[in-house]
N, C-alpha and C positions, 0 to 999 in steps of 0.2 A: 651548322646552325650559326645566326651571326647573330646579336645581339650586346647585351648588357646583363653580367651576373652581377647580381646582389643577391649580398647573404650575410648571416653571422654564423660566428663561429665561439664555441666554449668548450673548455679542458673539464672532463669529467670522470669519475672516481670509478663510477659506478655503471658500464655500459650498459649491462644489463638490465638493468633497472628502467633504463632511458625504456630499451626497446619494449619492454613489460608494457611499459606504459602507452608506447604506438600500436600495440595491441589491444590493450585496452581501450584504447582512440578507435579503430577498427580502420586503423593506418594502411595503404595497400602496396606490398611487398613489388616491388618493382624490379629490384636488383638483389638476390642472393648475395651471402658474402661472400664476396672474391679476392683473390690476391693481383692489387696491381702494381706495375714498373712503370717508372717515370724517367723519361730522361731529357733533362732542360739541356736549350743550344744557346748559343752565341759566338759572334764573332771573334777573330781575333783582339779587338780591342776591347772585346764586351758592351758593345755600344746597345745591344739590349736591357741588359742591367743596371747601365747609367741612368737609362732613360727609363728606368721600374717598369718593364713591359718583358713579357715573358715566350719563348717558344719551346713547346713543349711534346713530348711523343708520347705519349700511354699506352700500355698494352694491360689489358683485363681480358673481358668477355671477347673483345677485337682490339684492331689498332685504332687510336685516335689521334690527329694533329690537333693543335690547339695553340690559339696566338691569343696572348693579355695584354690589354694597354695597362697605362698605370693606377694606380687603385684610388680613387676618390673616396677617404674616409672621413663619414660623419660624426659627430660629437657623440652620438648615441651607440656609435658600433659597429653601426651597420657599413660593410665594405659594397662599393660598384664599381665597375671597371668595364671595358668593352672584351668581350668573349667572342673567339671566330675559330669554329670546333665543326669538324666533321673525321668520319670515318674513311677509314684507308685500307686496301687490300692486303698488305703486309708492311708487317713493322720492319724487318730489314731491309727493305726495298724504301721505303719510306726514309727510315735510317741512311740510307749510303745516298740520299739522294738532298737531302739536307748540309750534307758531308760534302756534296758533291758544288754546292751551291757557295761554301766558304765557312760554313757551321761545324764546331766541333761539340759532341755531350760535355756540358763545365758543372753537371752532377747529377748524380743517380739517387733516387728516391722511393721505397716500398711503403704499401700498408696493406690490410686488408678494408674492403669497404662493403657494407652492407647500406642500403640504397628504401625509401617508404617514399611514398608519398601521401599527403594530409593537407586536405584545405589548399588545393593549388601550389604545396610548396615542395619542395624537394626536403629529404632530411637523411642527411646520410650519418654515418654509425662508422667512426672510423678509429682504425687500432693501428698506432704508429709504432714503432721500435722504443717510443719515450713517453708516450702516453696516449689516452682515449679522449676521443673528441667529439663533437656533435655539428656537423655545420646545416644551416637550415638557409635553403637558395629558395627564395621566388620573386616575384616582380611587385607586390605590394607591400611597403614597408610595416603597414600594421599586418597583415597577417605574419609575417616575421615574429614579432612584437607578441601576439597573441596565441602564437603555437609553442614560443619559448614559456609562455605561463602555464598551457595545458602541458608542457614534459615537465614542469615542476626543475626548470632552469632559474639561472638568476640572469635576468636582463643585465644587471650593472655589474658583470662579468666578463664580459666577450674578450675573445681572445684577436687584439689588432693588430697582428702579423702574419704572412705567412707559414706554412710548416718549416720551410726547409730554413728562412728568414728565423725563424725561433733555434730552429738545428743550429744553426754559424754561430748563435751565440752560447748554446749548449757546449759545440765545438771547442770552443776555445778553454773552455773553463777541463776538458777532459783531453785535452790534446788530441783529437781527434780531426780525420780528415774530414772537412766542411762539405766535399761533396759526395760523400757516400752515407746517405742517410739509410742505412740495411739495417734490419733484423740482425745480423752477425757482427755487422760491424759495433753497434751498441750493446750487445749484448753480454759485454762483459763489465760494463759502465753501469754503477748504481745510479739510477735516475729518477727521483721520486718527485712527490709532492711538493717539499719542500726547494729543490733543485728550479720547476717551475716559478714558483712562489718568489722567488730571487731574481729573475726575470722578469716579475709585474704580470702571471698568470696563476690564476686561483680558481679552485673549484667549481662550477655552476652550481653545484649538486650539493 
């Protein structure tokens, strides 16, 4: 898939509640929750990084490639950036061949995601090692705008970072290594509300 993602994103207390409510929308279940692996590349110099564009390997349900340019953010929240995403036979074959190209993984990243779709937009349900999240991807900015009112989100919330971009700076504050954003590795790290909140990320909900 080549295109342009937009979408927001908000830190939320209450996942549950979210997905109640895409039930009650009679939201249509797309992707069960699954657990995915992430592992971001770059060169030796990180000259993707400098340039805020992203390559990236996923494994879930399959393997996925994925290349991001840099993020065009607007005043209101909403992130777009260009997306060039398709499926791949195997993630270790995909892996060594990346490797093979001059790319090494510079971090590894989990959650679980559970996946609806509503009114043309994507809304995924996601449970990070540091918190619960809600991002809502589609191609018109008011249906965005207008499905964050029906989940009963706060528009003047979105969260304008990255996950793993918000992890480096969680990082720091816990002496933690920046590129292993795991369930294990945080998990010994009290990470709350307020931990975000100190960051410039607050509740939707």
């Amino acid at each position: 898939m080549t295109g342009h993602e937009t979408e927001v994103k908000f830190f939320v207390k209450d996942l549950s509640r979210v997905e109640m409510r895409l039930h009650e929308l009679k939201a249509h279940l797309i992707q069960p929750r699954a657990h995915e692996t992430n592992l971001r590349f770059d060169n030796a110099n990180n000259d993707l990084r400098k340039e805020m564009k992203v390559l990236r390997l996923r494994n879930d349900t399959e393997a996925i490639f994925t290349f991001k340019g840099p993020n065009e953010a607007r005043s209101d929240g909403i992130l777009s950036r260009q997306e060039i995403e398709f499926t791949v036979g195997s993630f270790g074959a995909a892996k060594d061949f990346l490797e093979a190209l001059g790319f090494t993984p510079i971090a590894f990243y989990e959650k679980y995601r559970t996946t609806y779709e509503l009114n043309n937009t994507h809304i995924m349900l996601d449970e990070l090692p540091y918190g619960n999240f809600v991002e809502i991807e589609g191609e018109d900015p008011d249906m965005l705008h207008s499905n964050t009112a029906a989940l009963g989100l706060n528009w003047n919330a979105p969260v304008k970072m990255g996950y793993l971009t918000l992890f480096e700076r969680m990082a720091k504050k816990y002496n933690l290594d920046a590129g292993q954003l795991s369930f294990n590795a945080v998990k010994l790290v009290q990470i709350d509300e307020n931990t975000l909140g100190a960051l410039g990320v607050i509740p939707a909900d």
